[in-house]
N, C-alpha and C positions, 0 to 999 in steps of 0.2 A: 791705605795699607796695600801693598801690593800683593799679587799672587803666591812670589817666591817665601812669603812668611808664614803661607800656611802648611801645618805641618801636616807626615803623610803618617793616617792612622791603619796602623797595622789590623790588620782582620776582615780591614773590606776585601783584599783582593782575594782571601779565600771564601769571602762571600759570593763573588762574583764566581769563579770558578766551583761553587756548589750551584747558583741560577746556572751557568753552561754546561754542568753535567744534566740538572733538569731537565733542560731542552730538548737534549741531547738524546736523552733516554724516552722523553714522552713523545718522537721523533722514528724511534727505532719502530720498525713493522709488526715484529712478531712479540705476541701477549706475554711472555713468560719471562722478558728484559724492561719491558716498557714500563715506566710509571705512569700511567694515563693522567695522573695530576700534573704533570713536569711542567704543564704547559705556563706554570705560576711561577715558574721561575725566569719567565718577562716581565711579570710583573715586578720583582726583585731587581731588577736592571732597572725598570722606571722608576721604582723609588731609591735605588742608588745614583740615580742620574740627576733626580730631580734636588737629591740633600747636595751633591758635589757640585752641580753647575747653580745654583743658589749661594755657597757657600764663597764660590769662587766671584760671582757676580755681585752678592754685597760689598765681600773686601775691598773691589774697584769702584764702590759707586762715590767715592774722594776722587776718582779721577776726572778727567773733564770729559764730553759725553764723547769725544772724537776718539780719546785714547783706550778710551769704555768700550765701544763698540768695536774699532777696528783690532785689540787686543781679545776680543771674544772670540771672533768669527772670524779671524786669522789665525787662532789653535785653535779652534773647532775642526777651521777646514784639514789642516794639518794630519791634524789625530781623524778624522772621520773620511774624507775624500780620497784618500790618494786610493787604498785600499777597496772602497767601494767601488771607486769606480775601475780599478784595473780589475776585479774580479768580474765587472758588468763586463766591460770590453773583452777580456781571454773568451769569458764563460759563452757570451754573444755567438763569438767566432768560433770557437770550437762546435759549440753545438750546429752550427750553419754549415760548418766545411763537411763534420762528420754527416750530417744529413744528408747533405749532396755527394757526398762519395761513397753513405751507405745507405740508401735510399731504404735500405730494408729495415731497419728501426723504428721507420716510421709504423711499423706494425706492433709494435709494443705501445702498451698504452701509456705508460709512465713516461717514453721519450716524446710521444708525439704530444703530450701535455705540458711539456716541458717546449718542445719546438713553436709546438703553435704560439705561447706566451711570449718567446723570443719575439716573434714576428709580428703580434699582434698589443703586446705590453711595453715594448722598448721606451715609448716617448714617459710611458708613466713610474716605470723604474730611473729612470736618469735624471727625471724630476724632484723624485723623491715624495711623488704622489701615489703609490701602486696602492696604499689601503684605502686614497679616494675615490678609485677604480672601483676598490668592491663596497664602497660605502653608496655609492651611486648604480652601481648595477641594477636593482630594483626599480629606477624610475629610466634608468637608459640602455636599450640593449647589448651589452659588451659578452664579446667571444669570450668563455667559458676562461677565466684565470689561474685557474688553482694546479697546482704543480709545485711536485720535491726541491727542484735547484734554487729555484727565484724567491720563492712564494712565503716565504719566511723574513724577503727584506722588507714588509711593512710594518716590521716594528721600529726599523731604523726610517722611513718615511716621518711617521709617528713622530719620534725624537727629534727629527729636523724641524718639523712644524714647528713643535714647540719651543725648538730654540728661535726662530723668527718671530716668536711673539714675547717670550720671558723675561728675554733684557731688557727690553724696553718698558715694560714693567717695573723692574725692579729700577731701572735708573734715574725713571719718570716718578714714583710716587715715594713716601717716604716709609720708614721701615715700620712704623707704625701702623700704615696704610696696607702693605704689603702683608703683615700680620694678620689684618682683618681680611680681606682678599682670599688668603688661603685657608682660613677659616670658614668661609663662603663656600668656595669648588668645594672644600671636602664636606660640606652641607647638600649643598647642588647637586654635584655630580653622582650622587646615591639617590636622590627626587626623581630626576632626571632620567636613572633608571628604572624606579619605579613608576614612573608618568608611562614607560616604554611597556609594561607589562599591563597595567592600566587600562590604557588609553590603544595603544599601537597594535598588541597582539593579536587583539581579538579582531582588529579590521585588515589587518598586515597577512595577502597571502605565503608569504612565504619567512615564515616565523625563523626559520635558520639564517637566513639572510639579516633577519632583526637582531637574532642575537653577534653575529658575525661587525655588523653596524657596531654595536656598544661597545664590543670589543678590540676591534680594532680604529675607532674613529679616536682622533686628538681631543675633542673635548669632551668622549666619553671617557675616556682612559684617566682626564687631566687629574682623578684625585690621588691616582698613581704618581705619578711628578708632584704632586704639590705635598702629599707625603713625605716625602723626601725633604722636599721644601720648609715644610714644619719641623725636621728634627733640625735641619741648618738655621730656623729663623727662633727657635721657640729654646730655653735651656730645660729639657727634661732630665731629671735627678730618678735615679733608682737607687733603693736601696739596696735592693734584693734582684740582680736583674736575672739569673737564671729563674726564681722564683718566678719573674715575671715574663719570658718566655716562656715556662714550660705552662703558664697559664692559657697564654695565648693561643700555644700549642693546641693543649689540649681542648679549646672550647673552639679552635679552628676543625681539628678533629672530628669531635661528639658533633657538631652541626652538621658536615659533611658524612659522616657516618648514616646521621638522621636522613638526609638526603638521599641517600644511596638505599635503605632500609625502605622508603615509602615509595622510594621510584619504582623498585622492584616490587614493590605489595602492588605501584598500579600498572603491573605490566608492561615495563621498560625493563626487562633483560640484556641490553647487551649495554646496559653500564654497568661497564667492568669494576670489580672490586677494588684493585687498584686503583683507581683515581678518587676512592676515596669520599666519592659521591659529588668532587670537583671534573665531572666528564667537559670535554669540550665546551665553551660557553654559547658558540654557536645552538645546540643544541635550547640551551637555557629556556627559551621562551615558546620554542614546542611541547618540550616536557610536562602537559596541564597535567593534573592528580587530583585526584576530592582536597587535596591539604594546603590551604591557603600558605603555609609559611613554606611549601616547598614554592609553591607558583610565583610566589617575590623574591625569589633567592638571587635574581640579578642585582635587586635593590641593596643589599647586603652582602653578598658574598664576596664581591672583589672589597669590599671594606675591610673584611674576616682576614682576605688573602692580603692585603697594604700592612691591614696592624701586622702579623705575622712576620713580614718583611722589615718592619719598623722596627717589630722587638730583639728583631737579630743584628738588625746594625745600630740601633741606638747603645747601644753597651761598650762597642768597637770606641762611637764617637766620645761616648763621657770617659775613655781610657781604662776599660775591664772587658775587652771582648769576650765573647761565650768562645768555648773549647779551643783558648790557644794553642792547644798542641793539634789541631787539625788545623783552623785556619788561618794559623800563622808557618804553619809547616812551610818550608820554603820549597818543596814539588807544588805542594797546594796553592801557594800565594803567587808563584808564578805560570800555574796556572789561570790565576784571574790576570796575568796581568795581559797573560795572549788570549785571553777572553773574547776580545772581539773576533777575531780572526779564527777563535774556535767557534764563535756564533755562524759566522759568514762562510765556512768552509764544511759544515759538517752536514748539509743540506745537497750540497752538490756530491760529495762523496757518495752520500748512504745512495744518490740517484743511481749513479754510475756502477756502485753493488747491485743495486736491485737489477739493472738494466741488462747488465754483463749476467747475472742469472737467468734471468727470463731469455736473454737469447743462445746463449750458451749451454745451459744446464737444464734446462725443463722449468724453468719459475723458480723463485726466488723461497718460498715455501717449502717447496719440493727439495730444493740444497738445504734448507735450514731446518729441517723436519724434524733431525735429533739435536736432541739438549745440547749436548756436547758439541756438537758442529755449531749451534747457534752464539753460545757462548766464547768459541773459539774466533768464530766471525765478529762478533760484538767488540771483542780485544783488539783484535785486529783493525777494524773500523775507527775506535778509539782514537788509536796509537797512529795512525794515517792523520786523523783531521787534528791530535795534537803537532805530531810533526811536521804538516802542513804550515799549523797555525806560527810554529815557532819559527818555522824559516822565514815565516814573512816576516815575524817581529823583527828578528834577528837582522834581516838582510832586505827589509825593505823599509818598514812603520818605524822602525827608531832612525834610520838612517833618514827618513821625512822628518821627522821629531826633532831634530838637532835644528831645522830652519828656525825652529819657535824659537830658538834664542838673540836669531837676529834682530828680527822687534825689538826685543825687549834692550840689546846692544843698542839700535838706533833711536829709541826713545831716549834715553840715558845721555845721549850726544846731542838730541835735539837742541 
């Protein structure tokens, strides 16, 4: 079966464009815009990534493995390269030339964490290794990484990994095998983190770094993908599927609430009530409490946050999305569809806000201090990294996207 007969199910791409408001927003600086949960709306990418490149990699496994392979990762490269990497190379440059012609930024600290990363991160952003940068920092000394512009593409590291290891998975064993497989990582991969709380924490000096590990490493994340993986390989029948998200929902909710209620009885105040009691996962394995079920919440929680994600797209795929009139709305659904490009661009933006504040205006606080100012700049931000994101579609990523058809022209003539 080839690719061009699978059909395109309406509702994901307003899924995807509610995961890049998430981001978006748990991204934004100031308290009173931010979801401090948003940050699960990557996880929502990997289990939308993990059901669609699944989906697409069974249908060809009737092909022979040459036209398997090189039909994968010749639209991958397609859809994923062209974009990544011209934003590496503009972003590279610009940040280089403005450095040396305004040497005085360097006094800001959001720029020069951003310059030093240029200069000392390059080899592992182009690799598309930058999260095994920070997954190895702990045992090898690496110049401080973390920074607004860059610092956001190890999730697209992340999802490269896993495509150099997936097809060949799926092409090599049979679909029966592949069943049991992902049945296992979503077994494992919640052990795994509880081995990490266990065993790792209490000997691991620098517990934010362990949880930073879980959460950004490929095979701690894999039950994220392979989630995805499970709605493409397995047929899940709902009855009732709002019923069965708003369950989810809500026992997603009432856990993190829990969370948030005993962090703060044991003197963690600055998890903010927005997030829900899902505060960064970095944090995760610092956070100890007298309450055993809070101190294992890495074991479970990204479980809590996959099904959550599962229950919002498994409805789309058995043909009943949840709220078509949102995420099928056609501003909405074409927003998921420049979704990437609002991934990729919304990071460099809010840098070059903050940055132009702090040098211009007295700090970036300081301009955003009233409501109304914050919320005018929020819009405004918005509407920058959407129209960003649309011109590239528009006038770059589709115009790349038109090559995919040549393959498929030249197979056909083979």
């Amino acid at each position: 079966m080839d690719t061009k007969t699978l059909n395109y199910i309406p509702g994901l791409d307003g899924i995807r464009a509610l995961a890049a408001f998430l981001v978006i927003s748990t991204h934004w600086p100031n308290n009173m815009l931010s979801l401090k949960f948003g940050w699960i709306g990557v996880n929502m990418f990997f289990v939308l990534s993990g059901f669609l490149i699944t989906r697409i990699l069974v249908s060809q496994k009737p092909n022979t493995f040459k036209k398997f392979i090189t039909d994968f990762y010749y639209k991958r490269a397609l859809r994923i390269f062209p974009l990544y990497y011209a934003y590496l190379i503009i972003g590279f440059l610009t940040v280089i030339i403005l450095t040396r012609c305004l040497p005085q930024l360097l006094t800001d600290g959001d720029w020069r964490s951003v310059y030093g990363s240029v200069m000392h991160d390059f080899p592992y952003y182009f690799t598309y290794t930058y999260n095994l940068k920070i997954n190895l920092r702990y045992f090898i000394h690496f110049a401080d990484s973390s920074n607004r512009a860059f610092g956001h593409l190890w999730s697209l590291s992340l999802e490269e990994q896993f495509y150099l290891i997936f097809p060949f998975l799926v092409y090599f064993t049979s679909v029966k095998t592949l069943k049991i497989t992902t049945i296992a990582v979503l077994i494992i991969c919640p052990l795994l983190r509880l081995s990490g709380v266990l065993f790792a924490a209490p000997v691991v000096t620098d517990t934010y770094w362990l949880g930073e590990l879980f959460y950004s490493n490929t095979f701690c994340q894999a039950d994220a993908l392979f989630t995805g993986a499970a709605l493409a390989l397995f047929s899940f029948k709902q009855a009732k599927p709002y019923l069965t998200f708003f369950i989810t929902a809500a026992v997603w909710l009432f856990v993190g609430m829990t969370f948030f209620f005993l962090l703060r009885k044991s003197g963690y105040f600055l998890v903010p009530f927005k997030s829900f009691g899902y505060d960064f996962p970095g944090f995760w394995f610092g956070e100890t409490t007298p309450y055993w079920f809070v101190n294992i919440r890495p074991f479970y929680g990204y479980t809590l946050i996959n099904l959550l994600a599962a229950a919002l797209i498994l409805p789309a795929i058995n043909g009943t999305p949840l709220f078509p009139g949102i995420f099928q709305a056609k501003p909405i659904a074409y927003l998921g569809k420049i979704s990437y490009g609002i991934y990729v661009f919304h990071a460099p933006v809010l840098t070059v806000f903050i940055v132009v504040a702090n040098y211009k205006f007295g700090g970036w606080y300081k301009l955003t201090s009233n409501a109304l100012t914050e919320i005018c700049f929020f819009l405004f931000y918005v509407a920058i990294v959407v129209g960003i994101a649309h011109l590239s579609y528009r006038y770059f990523e589709t115009r790349i996207l038109k090559y995919k058809n040549r393959l498929i022209t030249a197979t056909v003539h083979e």
